[in-house]
DRENDO-1510 file (C-alpha; in Angstrom, 1 decimal, always signed):
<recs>
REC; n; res; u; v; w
REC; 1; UNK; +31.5; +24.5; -17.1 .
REC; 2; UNK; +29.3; +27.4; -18.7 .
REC; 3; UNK; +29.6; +25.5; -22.4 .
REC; 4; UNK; +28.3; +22.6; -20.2 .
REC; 5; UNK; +25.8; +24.1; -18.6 .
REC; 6; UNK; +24.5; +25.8; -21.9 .
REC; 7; UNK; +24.1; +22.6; -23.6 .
REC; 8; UNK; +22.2; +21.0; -21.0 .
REC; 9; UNK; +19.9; +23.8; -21.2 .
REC; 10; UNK; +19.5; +23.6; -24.8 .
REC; 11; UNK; +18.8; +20.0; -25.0 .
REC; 12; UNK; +16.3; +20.7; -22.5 .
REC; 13; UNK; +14.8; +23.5; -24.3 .
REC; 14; UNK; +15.1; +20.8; -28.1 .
REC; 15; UNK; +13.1; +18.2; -25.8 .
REC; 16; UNK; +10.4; +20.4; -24.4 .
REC; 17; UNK; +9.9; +22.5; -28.0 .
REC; 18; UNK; +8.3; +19.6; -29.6 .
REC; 19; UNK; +5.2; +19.8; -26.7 .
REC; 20; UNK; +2.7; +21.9; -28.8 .
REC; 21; UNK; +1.3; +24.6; -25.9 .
REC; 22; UNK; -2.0; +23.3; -27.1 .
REC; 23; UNK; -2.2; +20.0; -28.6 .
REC; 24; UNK; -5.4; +18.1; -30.3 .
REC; 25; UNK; -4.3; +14.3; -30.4 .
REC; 26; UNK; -8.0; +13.3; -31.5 .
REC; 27; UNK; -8.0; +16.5; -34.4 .
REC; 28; UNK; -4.5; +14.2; -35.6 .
REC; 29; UNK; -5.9; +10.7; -35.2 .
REC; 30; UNK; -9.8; +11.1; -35.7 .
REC; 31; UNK; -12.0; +8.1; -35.9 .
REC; 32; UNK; -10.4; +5.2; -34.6 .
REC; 33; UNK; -10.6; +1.4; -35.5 .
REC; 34; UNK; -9.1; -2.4; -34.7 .
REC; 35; UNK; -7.4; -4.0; -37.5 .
REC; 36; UNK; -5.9; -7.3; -36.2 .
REC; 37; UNK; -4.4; -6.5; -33.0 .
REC; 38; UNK; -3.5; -2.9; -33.3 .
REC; 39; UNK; -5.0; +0.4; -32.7 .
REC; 40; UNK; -5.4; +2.3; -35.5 .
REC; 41; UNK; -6.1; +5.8; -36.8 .
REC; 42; UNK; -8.9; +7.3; -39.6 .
REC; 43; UNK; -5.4; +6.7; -41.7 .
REC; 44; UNK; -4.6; +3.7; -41.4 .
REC; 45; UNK; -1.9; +4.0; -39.4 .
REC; 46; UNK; -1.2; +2.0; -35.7 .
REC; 47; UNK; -1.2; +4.4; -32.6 .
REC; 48; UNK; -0.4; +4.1; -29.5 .
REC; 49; UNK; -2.8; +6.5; -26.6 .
REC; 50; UNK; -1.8; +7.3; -23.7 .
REC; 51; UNK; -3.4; +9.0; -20.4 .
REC; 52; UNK; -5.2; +9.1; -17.7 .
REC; 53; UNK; -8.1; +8.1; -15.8 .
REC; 54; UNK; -10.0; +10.4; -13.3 .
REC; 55; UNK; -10.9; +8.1; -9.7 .
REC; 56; UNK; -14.2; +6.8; -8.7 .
REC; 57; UNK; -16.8; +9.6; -10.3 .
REC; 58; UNK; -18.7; +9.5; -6.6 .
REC; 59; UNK; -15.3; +9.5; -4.8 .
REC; 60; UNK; -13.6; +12.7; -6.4 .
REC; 61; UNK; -16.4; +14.3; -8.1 .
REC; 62; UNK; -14.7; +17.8; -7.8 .
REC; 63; UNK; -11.8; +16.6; -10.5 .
REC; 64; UNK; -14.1; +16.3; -12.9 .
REC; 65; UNK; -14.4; +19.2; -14.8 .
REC; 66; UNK; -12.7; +20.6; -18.3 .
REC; 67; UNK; -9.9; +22.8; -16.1 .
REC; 68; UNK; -8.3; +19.7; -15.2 .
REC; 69; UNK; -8.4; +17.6; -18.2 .
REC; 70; UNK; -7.0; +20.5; -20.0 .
REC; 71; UNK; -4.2; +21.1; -17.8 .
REC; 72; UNK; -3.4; +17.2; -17.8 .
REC; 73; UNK; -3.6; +17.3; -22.1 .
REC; 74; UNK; -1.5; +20.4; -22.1 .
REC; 75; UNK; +0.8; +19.6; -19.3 .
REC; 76; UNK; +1.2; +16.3; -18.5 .
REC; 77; UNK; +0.8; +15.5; -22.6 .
REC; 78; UNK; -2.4; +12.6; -21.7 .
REC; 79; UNK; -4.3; +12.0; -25.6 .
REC; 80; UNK; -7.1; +9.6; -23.8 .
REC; 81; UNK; -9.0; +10.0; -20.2 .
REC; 82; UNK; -11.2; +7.9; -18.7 .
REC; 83; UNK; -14.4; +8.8; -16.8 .
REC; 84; UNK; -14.7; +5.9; -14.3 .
REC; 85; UNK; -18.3; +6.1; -13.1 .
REC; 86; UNK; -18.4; +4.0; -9.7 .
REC; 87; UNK; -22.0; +2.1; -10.5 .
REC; 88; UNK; -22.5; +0.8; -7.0 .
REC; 89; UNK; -25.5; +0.6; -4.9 .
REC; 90; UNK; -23.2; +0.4; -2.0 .
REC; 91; UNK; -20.7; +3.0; -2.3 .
REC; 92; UNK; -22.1; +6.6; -1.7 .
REC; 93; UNK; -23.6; +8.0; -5.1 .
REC; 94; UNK; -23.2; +5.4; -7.1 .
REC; 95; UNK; -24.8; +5.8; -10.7 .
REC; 96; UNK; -27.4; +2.6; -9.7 .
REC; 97; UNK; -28.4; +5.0; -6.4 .
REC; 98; UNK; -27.7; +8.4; -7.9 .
REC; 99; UNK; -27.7; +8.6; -11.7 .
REC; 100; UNK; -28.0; +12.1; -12.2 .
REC; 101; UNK; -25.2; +12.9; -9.9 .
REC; 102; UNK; -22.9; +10.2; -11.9 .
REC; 103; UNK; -24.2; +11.9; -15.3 .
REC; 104; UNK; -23.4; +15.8; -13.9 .
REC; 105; UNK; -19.9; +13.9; -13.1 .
REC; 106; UNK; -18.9; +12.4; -16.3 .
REC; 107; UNK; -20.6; +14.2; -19.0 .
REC; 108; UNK; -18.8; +17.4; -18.8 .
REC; 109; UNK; -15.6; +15.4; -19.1 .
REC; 110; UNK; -17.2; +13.4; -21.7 .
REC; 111; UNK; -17.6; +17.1; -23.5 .
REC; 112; UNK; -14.5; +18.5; -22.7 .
REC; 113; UNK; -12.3; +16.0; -24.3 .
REC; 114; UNK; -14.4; +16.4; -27.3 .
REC; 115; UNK; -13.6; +20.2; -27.2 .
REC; 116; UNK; -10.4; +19.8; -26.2 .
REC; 117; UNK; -9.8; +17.6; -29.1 .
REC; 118; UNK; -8.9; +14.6; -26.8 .
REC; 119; UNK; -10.2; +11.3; -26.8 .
REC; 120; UNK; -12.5; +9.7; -23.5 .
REC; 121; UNK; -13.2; +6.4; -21.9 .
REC; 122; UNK; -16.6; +6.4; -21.2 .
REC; 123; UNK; -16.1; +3.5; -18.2 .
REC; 124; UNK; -18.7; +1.3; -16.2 .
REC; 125; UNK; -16.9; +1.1; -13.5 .
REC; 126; UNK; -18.3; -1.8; -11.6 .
REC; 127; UNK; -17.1; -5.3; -10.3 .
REC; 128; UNK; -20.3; -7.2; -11.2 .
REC; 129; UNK; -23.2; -7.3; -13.9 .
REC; 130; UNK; -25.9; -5.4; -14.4 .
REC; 131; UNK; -26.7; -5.8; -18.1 .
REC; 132; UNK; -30.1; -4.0; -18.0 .
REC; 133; UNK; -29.3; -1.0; -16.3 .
REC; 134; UNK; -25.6; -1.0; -18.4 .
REC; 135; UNK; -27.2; -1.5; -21.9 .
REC; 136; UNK; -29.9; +1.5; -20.5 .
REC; 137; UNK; -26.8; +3.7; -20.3 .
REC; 138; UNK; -24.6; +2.9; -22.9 .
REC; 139; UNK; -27.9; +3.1; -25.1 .
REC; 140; UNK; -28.1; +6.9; -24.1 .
REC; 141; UNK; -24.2; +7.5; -24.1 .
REC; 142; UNK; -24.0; +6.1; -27.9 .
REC; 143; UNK; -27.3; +8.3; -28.7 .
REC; 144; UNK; -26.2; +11.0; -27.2 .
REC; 145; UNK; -21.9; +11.0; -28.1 .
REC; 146; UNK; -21.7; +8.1; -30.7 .
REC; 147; UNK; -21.1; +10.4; -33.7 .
REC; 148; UNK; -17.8; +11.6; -32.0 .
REC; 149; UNK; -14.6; +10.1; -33.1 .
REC; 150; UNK; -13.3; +10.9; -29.2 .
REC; 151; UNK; -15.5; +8.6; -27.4 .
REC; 152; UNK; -14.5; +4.7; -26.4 .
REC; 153; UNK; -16.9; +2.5; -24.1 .
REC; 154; UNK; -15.5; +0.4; -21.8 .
REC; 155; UNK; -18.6; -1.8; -20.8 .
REC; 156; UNK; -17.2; -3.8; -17.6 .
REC; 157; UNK; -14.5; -2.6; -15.3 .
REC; 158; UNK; -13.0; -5.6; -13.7 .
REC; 159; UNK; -15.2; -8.9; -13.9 .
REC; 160; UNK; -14.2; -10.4; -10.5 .
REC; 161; UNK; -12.6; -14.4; -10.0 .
REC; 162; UNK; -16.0; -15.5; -10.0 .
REC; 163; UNK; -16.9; -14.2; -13.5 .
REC; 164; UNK; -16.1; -16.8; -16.4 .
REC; 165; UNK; -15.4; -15.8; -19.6 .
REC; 166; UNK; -18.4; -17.2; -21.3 .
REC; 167; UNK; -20.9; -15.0; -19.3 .
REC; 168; UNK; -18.7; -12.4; -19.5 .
REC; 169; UNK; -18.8; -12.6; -23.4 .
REC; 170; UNK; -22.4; -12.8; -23.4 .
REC; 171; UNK; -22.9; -9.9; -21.2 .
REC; 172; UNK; -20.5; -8.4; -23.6 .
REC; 173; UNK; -22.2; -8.7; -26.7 .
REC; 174; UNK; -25.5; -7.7; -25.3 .
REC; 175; UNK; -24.1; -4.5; -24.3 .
REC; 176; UNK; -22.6; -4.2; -27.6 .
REC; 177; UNK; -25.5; -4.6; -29.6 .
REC; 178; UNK; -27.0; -1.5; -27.7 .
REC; 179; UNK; -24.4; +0.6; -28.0 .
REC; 180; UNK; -24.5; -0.5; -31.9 .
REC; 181; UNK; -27.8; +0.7; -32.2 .
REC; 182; UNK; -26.9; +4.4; -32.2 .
REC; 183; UNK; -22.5; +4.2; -32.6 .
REC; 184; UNK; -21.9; +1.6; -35.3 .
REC; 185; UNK; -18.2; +2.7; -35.3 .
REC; 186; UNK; -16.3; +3.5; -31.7 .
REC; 187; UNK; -14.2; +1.2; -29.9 .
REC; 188; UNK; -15.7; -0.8; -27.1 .
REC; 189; UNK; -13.4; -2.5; -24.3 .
REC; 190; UNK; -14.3; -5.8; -22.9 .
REC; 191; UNK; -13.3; -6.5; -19.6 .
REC; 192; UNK; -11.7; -10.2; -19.5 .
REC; 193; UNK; -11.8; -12.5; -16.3 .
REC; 194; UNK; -10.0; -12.3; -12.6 .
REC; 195; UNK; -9.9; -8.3; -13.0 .
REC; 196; UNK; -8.8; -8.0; -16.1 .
REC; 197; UNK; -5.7; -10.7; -15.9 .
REC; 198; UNK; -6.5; -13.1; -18.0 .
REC; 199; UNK; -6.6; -12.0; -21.5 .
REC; 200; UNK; -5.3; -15.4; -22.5 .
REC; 201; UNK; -8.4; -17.1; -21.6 .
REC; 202; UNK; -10.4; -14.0; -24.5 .
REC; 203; UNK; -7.9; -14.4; -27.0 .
REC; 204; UNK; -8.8; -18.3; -26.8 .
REC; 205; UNK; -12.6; -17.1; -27.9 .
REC; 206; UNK; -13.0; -14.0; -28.8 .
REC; 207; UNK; -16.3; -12.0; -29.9 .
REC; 208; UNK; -16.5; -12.3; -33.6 .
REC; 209; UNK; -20.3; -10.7; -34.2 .
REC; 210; UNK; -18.9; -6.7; -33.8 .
REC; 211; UNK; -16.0; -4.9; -35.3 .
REC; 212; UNK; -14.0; -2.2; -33.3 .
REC; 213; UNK; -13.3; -4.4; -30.0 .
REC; 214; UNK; -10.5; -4.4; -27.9 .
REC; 215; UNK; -10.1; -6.2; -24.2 .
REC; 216; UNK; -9.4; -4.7; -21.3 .
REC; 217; UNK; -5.8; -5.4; -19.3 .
REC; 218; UNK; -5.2; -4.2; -16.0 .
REC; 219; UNK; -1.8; -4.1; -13.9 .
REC; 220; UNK; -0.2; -3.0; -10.8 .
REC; 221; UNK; +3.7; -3.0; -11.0 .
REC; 222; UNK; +4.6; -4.0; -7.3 .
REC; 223; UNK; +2.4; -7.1; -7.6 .
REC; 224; UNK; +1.7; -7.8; -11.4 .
REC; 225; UNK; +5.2; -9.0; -13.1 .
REC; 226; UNK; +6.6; -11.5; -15.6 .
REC; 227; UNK; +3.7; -14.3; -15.3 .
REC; 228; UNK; +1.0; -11.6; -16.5 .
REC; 229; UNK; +3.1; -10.3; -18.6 .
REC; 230; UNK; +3.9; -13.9; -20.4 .
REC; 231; UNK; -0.2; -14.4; -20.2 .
REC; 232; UNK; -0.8; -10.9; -22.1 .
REC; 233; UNK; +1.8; -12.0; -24.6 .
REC; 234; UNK; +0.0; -15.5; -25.2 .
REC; 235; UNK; -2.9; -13.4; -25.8 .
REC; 236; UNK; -1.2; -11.2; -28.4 .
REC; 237; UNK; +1.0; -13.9; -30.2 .
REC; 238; UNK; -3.2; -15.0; -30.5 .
REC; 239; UNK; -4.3; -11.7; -32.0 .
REC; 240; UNK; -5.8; -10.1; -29.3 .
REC; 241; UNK; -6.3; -6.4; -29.6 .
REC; 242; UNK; -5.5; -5.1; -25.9 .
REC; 243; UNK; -5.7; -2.0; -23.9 .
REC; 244; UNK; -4.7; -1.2; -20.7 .
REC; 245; UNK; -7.8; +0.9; -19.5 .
REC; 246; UNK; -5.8; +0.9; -15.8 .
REC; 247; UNK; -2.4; +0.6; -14.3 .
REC; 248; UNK; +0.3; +1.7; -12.3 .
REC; 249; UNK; +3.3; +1.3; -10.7 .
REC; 250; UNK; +2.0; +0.1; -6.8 .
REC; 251; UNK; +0.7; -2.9; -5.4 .
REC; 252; UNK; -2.8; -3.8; -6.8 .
REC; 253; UNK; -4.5; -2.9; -3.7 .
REC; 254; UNK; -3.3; +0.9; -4.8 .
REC; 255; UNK; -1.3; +1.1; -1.7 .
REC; 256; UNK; +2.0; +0.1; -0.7 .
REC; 257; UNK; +5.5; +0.9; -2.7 .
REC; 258; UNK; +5.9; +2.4; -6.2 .
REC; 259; UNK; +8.2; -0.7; -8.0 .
REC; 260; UNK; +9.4; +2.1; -10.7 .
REC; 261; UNK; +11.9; -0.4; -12.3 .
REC; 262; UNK; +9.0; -2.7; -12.9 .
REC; 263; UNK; +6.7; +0.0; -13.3 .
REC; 264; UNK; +9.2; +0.8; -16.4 .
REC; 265; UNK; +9.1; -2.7; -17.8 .
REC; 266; UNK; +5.7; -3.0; -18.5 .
REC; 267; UNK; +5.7; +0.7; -19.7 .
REC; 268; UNK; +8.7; -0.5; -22.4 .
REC; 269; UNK; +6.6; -3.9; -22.8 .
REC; 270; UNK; +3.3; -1.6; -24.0 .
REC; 271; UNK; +5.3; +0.5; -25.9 .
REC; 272; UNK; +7.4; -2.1; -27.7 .
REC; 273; UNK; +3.9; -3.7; -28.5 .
REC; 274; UNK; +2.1; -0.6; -29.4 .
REC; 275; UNK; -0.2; -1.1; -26.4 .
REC; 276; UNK; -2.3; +1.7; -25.4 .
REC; 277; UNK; -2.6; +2.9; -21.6 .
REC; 278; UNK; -4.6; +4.4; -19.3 .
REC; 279; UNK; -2.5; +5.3; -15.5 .
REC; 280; UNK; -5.2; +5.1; -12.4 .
REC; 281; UNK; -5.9; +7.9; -10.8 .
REC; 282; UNK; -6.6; +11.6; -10.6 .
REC; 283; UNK; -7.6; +12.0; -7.2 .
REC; 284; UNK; -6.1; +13.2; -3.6 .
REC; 285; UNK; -6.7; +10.2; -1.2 .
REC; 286; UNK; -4.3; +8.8; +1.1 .
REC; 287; UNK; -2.7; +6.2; -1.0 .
REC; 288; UNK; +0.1; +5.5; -3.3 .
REC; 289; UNK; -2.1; +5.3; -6.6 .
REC; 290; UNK; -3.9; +8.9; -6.1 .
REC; 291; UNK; -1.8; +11.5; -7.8 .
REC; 292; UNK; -2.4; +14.5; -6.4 .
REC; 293; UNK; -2.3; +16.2; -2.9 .
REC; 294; UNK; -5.2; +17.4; -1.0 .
REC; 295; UNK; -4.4; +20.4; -0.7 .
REC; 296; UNK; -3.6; +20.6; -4.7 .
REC; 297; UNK; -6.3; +22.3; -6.8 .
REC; 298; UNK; -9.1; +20.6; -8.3 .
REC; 299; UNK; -8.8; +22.6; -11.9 .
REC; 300; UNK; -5.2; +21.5; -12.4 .
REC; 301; UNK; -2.4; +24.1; -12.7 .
REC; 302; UNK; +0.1; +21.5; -10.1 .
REC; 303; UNK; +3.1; +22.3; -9.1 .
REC; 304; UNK; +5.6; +19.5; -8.5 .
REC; 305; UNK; +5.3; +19.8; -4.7 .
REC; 306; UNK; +1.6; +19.2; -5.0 .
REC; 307; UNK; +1.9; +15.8; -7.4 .
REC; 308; UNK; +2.8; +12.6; -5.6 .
REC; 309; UNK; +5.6; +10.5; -6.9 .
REC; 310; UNK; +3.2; +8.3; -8.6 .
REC; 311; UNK; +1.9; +11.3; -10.5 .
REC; 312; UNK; +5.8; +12.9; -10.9 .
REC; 313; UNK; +6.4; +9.3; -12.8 .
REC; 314; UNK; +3.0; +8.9; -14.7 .
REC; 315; UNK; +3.5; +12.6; -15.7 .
REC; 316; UNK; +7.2; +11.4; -17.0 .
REC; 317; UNK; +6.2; +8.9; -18.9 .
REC; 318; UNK; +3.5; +10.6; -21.1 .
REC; 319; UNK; +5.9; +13.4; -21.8 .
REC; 320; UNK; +8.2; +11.3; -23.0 .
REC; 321; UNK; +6.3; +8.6; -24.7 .
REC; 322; UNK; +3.5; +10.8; -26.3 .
REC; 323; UNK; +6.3; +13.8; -26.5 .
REC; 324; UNK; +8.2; +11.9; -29.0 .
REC; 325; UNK; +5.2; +9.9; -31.1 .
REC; 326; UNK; +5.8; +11.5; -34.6 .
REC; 327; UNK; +2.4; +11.1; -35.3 .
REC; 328; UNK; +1.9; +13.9; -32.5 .
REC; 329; UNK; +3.9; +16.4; -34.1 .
REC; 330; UNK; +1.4; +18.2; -36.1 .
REC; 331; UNK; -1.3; +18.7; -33.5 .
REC; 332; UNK; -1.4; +21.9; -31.6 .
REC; 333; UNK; +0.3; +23.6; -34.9 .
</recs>
């Protein structure tokens, strides 16, 4: 029994020694770029990122802050966040109502990936268009961040049913062309129709007047199962660079039960197709997608008891997934 119990404990310690106590995914990948389908790295090679994404901006304002996106690179082992400013006019604070609170939110996360030598979705997180104002900030984002290999744009959250791909791309390219005139190089995201199922329907006509793009994929494990998965292989066999700026393991309202054993499948299917992911959400409200507990800290430093089982799996799979990319096992040295 005590050999037993000493192997177990230094298999543990094997698995948990390759977790640098301070790790720098961006310092090992740098600048970023699409070739064909894939994700690559300033060498060439194809990578697979790997995180989190932070709730509605005006929603959970108090997670965002460089505490907490340290604690989830160090601990929870996440190489990409994503900073999803709610846009809205009709939800409290919205950048279109209150820009400079939505800038005080995201910009110090925007700067504390870059110092932390992570890499940071800048996200437009809205349901509908509003090219002027959206070329306006991505415009100041680019000026402002573009010459960091850290920073990725993601331009349109989650066109609704009644956006078609065709206006969709335009909008698309017009906000490209902005961000182009200050960031010729960083990835942008496209969001593709019905909330980001359909990446079928984009890989049929993709945007061919910019390098560096990718499309956005969402999925929610309890609801989102072999039929979108069958549409986002279409999409690749097509040559569709993906990546899955949101999902997780709950119905896609956020709420109801945590489908693990699917929630696994899709995990295996974006790993076996070096598909990058993004899990929704840092926050604390009542409901199965939020990670945290309210009465967990803002500045991370959780405890089990105070991360819900959403966030216990989430936290599971980036261990293990970014925990044993080779390509990670340099940073933090």
């Amino acid at each position: 029994m005590f050999l037993a119990l000493c192997a177990v404990l230094l298999n543990l310690s094997l698995s948990y020694a390759q977790y640098p106590a301070d790790w720098r995914p961006a310092d090992v990948h740098g600048a970023l770029s699409v070739k064909g389908r894939f994700l690559c790295n300033e060498q060439g090679d194809t990578i697979t990122l790997r995180g989190v994404s932070f709730g509605w901006h005006n929603l959970w304002p108090r997670f965002y802050n460089q505490a907490a996106l340290k604690w989830l690179k160090n601990d929870w082992k996440a190489s990409v966040f994503r900073a999803a400013m709610g846009v809205y006019k009709g939800v409290e604070d919205g950048y279109l109502e209150n820009p400079d609170f939505a800038l005080n939110c995201i910009e110090p996360v925007i700067r504390a990936a870059i110092a932390e030598g992570a890499y940071v979705i800048i996200d437009w997180h809205a349901h509908d268009f509003h090219p002027e104002e959206a070329k306006a900030f991505f415009r100041k984002m680019a000026r402002e961040y573009g010459a960091y290999p850290n920073v990725l744009y993601e331009i349109f959250n989650e066109p609704t049913h009644k956006h078609f791909w065709p206006e969709i791309k335009a909008y698309a390219e017009d906000v490209i062309a902005a961000i182009r005139e200050f960031d010729p190089d960083n990835i942008v995201i496209v969001g593709t129709p019905s909330w980001d199922q359909h990446v079928d329907i984009a890989a049929a006509d993709p945007i061919r007047k910019f390098d560096n793009i990718m499309y956005a994929c969402h999925f929610y494990a309890a609801s989102h199962k072999d039929g979108n998965r069958a549409r986002v292989q279409k999409a690749l066999d097509m040559g569709l660079p993906i990546f899955f700026t949101e999902c997780a393991g709950m119905e896609h309202t956020g709420n109801g039960f945590l489908d693990i054993p699917e929630w696994t499948r899709w995990v295996e299917f974006m790993e076996k197709n070096h598909l990058s992911w993004v899990n929704w959400s840092i926050s604390n409200k009542n409901e199965t997608c939020s990670m945290i507990l309210p009465r967990g800290s803002y500045e991370g430093g959780w405890a089990d008891d105070v991360i819900k089982p959403a966030g216990i799996q989430c936290r599971k799979f980036l261990r293990q997934y970014n925990g044993n990319d080779p390509l990670y096992q340099k940073s933090g040295e």
